[in-house]
C-alpha positions as protocol buffer text, in pm:
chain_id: "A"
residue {
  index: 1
  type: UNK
  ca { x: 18067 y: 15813 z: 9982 }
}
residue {
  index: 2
  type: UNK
  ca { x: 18478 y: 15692 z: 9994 }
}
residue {
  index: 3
  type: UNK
  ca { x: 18654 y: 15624 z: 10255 }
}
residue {
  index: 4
  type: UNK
  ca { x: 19032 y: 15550 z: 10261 }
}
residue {
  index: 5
  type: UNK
  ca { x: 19203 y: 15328 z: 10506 }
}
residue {
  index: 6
  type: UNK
  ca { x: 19530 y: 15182 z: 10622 }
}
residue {
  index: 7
  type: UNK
  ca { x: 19546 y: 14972 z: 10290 }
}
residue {
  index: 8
  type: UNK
  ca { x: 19245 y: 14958 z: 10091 }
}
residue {
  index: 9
  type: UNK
  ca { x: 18976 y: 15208 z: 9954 }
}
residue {
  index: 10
  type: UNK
  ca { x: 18611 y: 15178 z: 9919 }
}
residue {
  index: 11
  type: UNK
  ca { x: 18383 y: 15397 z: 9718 }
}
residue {
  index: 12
  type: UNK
  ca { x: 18002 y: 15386 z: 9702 }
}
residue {
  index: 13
  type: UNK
  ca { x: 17842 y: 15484 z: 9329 }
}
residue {
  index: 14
  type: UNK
  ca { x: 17505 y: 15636 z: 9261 }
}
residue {
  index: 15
  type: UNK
  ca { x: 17454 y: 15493 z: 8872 }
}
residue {
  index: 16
  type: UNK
  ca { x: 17199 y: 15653 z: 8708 }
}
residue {
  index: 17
  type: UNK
  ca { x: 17004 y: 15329 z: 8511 }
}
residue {
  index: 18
  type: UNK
  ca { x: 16854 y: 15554 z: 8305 }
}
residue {
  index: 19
  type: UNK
  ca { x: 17182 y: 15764 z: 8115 }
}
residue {
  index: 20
  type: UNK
  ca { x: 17322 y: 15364 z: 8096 }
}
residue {
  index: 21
  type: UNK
  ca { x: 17023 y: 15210 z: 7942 }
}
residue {
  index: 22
  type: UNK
  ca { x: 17055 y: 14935 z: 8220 }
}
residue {
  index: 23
  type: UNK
  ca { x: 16630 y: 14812 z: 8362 }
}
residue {
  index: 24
  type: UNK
  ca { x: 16789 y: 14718 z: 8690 }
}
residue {
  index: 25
  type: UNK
  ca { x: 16668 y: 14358 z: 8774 }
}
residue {
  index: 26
  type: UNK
  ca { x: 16793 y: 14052 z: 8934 }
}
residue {
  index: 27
  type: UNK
  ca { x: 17047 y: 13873 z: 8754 }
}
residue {
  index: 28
  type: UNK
  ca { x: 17160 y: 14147 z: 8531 }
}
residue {
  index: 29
  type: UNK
  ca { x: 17575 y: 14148 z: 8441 }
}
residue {
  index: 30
  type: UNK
  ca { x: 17714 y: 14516 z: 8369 }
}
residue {
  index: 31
  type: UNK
  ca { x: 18063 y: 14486 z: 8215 }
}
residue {
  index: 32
  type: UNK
  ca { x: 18212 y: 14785 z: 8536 }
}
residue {
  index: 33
  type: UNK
  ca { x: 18553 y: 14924 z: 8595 }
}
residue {
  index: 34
  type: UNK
  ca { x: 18645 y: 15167 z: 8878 }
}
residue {
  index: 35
  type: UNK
  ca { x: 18933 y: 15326 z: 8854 }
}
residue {
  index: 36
  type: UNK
  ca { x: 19102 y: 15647 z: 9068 }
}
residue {
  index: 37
  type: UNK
  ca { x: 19385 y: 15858 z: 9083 }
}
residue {
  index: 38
  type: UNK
  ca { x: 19683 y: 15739 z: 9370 }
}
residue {
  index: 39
  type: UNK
  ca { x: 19955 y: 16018 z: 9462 }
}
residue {
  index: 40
  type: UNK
  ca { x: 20193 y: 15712 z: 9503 }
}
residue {
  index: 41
  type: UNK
  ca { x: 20116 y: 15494 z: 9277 }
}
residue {
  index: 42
  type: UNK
  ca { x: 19925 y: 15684 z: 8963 }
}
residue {
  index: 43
  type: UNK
  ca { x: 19607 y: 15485 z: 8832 }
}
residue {
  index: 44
  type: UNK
  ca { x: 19454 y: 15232 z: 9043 }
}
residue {
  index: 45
  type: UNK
  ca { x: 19165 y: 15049 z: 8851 }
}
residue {
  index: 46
  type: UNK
  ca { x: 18931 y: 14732 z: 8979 }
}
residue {
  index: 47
  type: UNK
  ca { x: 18956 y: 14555 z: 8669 }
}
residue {
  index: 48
  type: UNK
  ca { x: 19256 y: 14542 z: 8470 }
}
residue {
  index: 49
  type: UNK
  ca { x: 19343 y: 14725 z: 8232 }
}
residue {
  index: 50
  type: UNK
  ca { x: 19715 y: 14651 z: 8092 }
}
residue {
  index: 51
  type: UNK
  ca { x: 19736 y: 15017 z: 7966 }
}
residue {
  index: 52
  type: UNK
  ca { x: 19426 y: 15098 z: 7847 }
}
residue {
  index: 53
  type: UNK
  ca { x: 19091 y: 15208 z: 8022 }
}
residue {
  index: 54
  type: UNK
  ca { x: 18941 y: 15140 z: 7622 }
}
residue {
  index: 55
  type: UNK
  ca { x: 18948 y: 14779 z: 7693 }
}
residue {
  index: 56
  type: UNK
  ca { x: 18574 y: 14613 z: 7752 }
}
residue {
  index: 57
  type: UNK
  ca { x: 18696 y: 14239 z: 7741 }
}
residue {
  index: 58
  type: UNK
  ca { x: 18947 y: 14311 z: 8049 }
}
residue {
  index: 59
  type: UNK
  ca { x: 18595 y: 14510 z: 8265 }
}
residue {
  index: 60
  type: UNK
  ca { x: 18499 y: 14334 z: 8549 }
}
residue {
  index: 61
  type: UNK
  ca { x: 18130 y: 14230 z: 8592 }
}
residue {
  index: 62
  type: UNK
  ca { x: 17867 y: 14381 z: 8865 }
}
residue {
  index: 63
  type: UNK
  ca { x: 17594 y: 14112 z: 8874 }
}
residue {
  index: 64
  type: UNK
  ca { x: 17281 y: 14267 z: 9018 }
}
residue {
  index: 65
  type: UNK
  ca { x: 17120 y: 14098 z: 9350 }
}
């Protein structure tokens, strides 16, 4: 589900734990980026990414709850 307001987006993600090789428990950290495609302003990502989406040590970090 997405939904797009005024001046922020929000997206919820179905991730299949399996096809990541991810046991989903308490605690967990998943190095995560998000990233999606703006008419106005091109790439919008979550974490940064100075250029490159092939950058793992600039993800951000889901921690599992």
């Amino acid at each position: 589900a997405s939904e797009i307001g005024d001046n922020y987006w929000s997206t919820e993600i179905a991730i299949p734990w399996e096809e990541i090789r991810v046991k989903p428990t308490p605690g967990t950290e998943i190095g995560f980026n998000f990233a999606g495609n703006d008419y106005k302003d091109y790439w919008v990502t979550w974490g940064p990414t100075y250029g490159s989406f092939q950058r793992p040590n600039t993800f951000s970090y889901l921690r599992l709850k």
